[in-house]
BAKE-659920 format. One record per residue (C-alpha): x, y, z. Coordinates in steps of 0.02 Angstrom, whole numbers, plus 50000, padded with zeros to 5 digits. Layout:
N
ATOM:X:Y:Z
...
This chain:
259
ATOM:48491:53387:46327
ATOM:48591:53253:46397
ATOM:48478:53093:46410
ATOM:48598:52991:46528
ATOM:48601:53157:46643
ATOM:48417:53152:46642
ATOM:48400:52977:46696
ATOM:48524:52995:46819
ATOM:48429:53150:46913
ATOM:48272:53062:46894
ATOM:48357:52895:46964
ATOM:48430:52993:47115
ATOM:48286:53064:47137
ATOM:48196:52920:47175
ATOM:48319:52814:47272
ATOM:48329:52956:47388
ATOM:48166:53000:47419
ATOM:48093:52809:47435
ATOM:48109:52784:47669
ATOM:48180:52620:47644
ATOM:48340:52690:47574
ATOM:48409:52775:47734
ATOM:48379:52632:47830
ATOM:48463:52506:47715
ATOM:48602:52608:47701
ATOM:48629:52648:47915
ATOM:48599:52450:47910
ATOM:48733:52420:47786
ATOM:48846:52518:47894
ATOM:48797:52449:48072
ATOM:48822:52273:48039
ATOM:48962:52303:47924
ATOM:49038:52378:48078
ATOM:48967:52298:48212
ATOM:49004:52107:48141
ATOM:49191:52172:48110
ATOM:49195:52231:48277
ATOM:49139:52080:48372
ATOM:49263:51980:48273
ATOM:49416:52084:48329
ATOM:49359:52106:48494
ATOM:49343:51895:48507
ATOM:49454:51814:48395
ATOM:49635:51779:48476
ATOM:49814:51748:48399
ATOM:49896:51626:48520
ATOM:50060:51581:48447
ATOM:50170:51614:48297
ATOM:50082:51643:48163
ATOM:49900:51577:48218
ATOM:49848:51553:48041
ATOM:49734:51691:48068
ATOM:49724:51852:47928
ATOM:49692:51997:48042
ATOM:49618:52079:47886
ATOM:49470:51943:47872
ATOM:49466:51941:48049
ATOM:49447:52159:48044
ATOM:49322:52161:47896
ATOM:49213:52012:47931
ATOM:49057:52117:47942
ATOM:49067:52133:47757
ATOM:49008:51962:47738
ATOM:48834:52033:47832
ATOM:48832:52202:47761
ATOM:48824:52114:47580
ATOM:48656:52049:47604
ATOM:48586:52219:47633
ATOM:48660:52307:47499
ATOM:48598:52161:47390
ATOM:48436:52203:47430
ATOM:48466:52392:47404
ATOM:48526:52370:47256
ATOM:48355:52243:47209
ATOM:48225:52385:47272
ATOM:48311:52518:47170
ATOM:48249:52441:47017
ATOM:48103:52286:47075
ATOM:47982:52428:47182
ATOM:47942:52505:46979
ATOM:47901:52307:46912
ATOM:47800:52274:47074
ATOM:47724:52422:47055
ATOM:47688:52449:46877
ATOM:47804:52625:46889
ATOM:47927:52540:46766
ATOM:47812:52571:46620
ATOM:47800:52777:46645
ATOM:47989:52776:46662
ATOM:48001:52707:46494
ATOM:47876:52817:46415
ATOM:47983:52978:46471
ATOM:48127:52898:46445
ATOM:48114:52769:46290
ATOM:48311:52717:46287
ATOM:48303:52589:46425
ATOM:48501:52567:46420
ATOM:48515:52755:46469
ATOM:48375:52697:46601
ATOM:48477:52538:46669
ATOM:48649:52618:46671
ATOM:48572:52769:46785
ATOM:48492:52645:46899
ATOM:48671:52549:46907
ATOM:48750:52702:46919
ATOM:48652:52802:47065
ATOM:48668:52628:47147
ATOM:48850:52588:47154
ATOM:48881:52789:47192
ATOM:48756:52740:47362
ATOM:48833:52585:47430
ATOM:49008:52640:47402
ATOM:48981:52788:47513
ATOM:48899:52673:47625
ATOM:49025:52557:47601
ATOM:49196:52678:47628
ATOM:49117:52742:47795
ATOM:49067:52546:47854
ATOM:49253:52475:47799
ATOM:49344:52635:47876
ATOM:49256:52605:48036
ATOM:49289:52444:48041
ATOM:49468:52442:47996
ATOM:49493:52576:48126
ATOM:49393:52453:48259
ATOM:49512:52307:48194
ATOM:49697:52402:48208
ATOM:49632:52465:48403
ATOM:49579:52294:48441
ATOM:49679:52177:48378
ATOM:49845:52229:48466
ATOM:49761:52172:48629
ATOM:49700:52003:48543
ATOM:49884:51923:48516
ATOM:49916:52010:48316
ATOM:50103:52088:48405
ATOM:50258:52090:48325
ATOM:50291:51938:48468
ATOM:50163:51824:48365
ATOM:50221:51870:48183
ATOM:50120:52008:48176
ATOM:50243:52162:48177
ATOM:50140:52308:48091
ATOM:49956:52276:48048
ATOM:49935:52441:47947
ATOM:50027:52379:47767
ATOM:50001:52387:47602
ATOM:49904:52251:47603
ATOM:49794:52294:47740
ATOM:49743:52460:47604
ATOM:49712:52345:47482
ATOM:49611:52248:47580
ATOM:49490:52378:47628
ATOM:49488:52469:47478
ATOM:49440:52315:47399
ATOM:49289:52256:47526
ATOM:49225:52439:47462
ATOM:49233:52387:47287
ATOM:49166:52199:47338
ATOM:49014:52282:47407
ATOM:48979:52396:47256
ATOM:49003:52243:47133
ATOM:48873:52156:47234
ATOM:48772:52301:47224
ATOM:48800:52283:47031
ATOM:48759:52106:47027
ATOM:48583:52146:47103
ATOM:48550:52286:47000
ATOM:48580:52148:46850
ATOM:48474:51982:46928
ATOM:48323:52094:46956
ATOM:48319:52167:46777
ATOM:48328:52000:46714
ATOM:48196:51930:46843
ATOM:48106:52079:46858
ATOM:48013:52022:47037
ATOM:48098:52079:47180
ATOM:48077:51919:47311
ATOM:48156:51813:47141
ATOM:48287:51909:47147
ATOM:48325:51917:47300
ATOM:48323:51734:47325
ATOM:48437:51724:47167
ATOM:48564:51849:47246
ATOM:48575:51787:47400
ATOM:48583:51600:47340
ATOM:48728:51646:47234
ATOM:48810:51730:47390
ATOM:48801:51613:47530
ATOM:48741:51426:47434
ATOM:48882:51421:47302
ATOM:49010:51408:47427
ATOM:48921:51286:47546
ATOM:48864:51169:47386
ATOM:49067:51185:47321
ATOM:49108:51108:47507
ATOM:49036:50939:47453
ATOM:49145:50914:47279
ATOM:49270:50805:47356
ATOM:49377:50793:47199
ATOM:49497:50943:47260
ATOM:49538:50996:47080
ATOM:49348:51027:47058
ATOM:49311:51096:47236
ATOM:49451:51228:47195
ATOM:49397:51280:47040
ATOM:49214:51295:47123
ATOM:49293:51415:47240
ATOM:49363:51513:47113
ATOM:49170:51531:47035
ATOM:49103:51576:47162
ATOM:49052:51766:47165
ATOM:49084:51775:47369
ATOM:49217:51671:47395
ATOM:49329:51727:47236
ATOM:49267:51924:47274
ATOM:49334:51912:47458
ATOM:49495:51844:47405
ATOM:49533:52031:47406
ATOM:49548:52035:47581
ATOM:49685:51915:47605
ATOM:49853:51988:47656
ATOM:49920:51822:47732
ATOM:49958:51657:47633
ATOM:49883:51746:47476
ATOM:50008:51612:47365
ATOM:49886:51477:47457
ATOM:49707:51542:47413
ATOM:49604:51508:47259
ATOM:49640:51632:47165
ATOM:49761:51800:47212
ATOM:49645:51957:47274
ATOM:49646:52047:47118
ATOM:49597:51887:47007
ATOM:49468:51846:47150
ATOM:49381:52027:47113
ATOM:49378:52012:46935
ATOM:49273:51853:46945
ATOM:49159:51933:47060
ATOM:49177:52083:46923
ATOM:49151:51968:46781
ATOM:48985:51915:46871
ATOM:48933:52058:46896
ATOM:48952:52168:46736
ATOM:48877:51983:46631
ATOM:48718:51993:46716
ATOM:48693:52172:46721
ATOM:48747:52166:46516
ATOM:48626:51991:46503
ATOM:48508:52117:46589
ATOM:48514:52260:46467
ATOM:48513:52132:46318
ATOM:48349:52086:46383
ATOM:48265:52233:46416
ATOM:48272:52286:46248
ATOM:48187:52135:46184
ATOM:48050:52131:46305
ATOM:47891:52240:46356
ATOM:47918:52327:46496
């Protein structure tokens, strides 16, 4: 018998049977898409180089479509604490690592299905839209399909299954699902709003690069990439370095404790 094999039937088993699931997952996708859209369909390049990074502009909707999978990602494993479930999963299944690492696991498979399909769309949206919105060759925009326009999406996809990760990790530790929420979430969207009031720019840049949003969507820049925080790749690793600590701080204490 495999025992991680196990846990990861029994964890897909759940995730897809539970209603809320499907829904989460079309809502990822809808305002992943539908955010993105509006934002190519209104925001205009009018002159030279506008300053504006038609990826960011084509893949805003990530920014919304986190919040859902962060709660996705906090039902999978807070529904068995509220409910009392947890404690019959670790009867059958005694190794709660094996237990955690399925949950992670079935997780980050869902949202980054989710999460190709929402970012495809939207990219798609983005390179039929923006065109008409001023992003020509005429404007310093001569091909909007690059390398960096890959890595940009391919990236949101992994940004969304890190957050995923990082949810997965906060509600193992808190083990109550509106805690965790509120933890994920604060993380998300307060860090960067609390980093706009260091006025020592050192300090504010270096809260940037902290923060799990802000340095994760670095990895949508494909303009001026010398000028932000960090460079896309470095920005994802800190949002990787978040996630992967809790979700380990998570494990560590799930051994120690009763279920």
């Amino acid at each position: 018998m495999n025992p991680f094999r196990d846990a990861l039937h029994a964890e897909w088993t759940k995730l897809r049977t539970v209603a809320g699931t499907a829904w989460l997952l079309a809502t990822t996708f809808l305002l992943t898409v539908g955010l993105s859209a509006v934002s190519a369909a209104t925001v205009t390049c009018d002159g030279t180089r506008c300053g504006e990074d038609p990826a960011k502009v084509g893949l805003l909707g990530v920014m919304a479509g986190q919040a859902v999978v962060a709660v996705l990602a906090v039902l999978a494993v807070g529904e068995e604490y509220g409910t009392g479930m947890i404690r019959v999963t670790f009867a059958a299944m005694p190794r709660r690592e094996v237990v955690l690492a399925a949950k992670a696991t079935v997780v980050a498979a869902v949202t980054a299905a989710a999460g190709v399909l929402a970012v495809l769309a939207s990219a798609l949206v983005a390179l039929a839209l923006l065109p008409g919105h001023g992003f020509t060759p005429a404007n310093g925009y001569a091909d909007l399909a690059t390398a960096a326009t890959l890595r940009a999406a391919a990236g949101s996809v992994l940004y969304l299954v890190l957050i995923a990760l990082l949810g997965v990790g906060v509600t193992t530790l808190l083990r109550d699902s509106a805690a965790a929420v509120g933890a994920v979430l604060g993380l998300l969207y307060l860090f960067p709003v609390l980093a706009q009031v260091i006025s020592n720019p050192d300090w504010h840049r270096h809260a940037l690069q902290l923060a799990p949003m802000q340095a994760g969507l670095d990895v949508q820049a494909t303009i001026d990439v010398a000028g932000q925080p960090l460079s896309p790749w470095q920005g994802l690793g800190v949002l990787a370095l978040w996630a992967f600590g809790v979700l380990g701080l998570g494990g560590l204490t799930l051994r120690m404790r009763d279920a």
